[in-house]
C-alpha positions in Angstrom: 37.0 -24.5 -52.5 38.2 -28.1 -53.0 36.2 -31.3 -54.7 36.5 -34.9 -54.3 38.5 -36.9 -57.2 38.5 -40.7 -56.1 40.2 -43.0 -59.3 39.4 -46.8 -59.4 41.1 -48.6 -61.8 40.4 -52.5 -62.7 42.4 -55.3 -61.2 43.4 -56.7 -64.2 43.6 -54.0 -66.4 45.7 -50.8 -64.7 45.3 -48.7 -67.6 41.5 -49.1 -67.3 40.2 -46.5 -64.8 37.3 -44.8 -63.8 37.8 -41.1 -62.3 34.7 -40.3 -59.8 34.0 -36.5 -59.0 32.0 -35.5 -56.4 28.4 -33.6 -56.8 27.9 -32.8 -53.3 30.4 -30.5 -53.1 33.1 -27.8 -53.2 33.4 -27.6 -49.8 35.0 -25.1 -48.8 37.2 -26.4 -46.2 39.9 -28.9 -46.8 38.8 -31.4 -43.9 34.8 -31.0 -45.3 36.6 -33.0 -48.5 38.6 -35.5 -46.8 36.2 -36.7 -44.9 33.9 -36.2 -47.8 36.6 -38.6 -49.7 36.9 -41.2 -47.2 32.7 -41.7 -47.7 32.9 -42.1 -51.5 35.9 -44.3 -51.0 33.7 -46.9 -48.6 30.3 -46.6 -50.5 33.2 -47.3 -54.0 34.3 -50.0 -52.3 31.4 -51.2 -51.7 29.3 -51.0 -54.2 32.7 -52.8 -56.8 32.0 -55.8 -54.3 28.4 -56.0 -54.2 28.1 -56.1 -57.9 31.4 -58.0 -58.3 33.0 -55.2 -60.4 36.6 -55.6 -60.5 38.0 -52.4 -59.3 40.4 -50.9 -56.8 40.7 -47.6 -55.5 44.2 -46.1 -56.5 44.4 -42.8 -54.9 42.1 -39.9 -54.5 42.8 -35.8 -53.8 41.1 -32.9 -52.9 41.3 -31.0 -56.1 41.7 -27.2 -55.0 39.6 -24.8 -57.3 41.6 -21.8 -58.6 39.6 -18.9 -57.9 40.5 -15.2 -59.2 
């Protein structure tokens, strides 16, 4: 199972960062996430313009689940 982590951090201030997790998932597949990613990233991106928040997205990851 793997969830979304997408971290923005602001332009001005790298140590001030915002980690977002997704609530749409796991997914179990590895692609499912990616592409999961790559939404979150647009809509971030997108939304930090249209309210003129001063962010920028510095990395994301599918974050594999440990299960026993």
């Amino acid at each position: 199972m793997f969830t979304v982590v997408v971290v923005a951090c602001h332009i001005l201030y790298a140590d001030r960062c915002i980690e977002m997790i997704d609530t749409r998932g796991p997914y179990l597949k590895e692609e499912r996430c990616d592409a999961r990613a790559r939404e979150m990233i647009k809509h971030s991106r997108d939304m930090f313009k249209r309210d003129n928040m001063p962010f920028k997205i510095i990395g994301w990851k599918c974050d594999k689940e440990n299960t026993v």
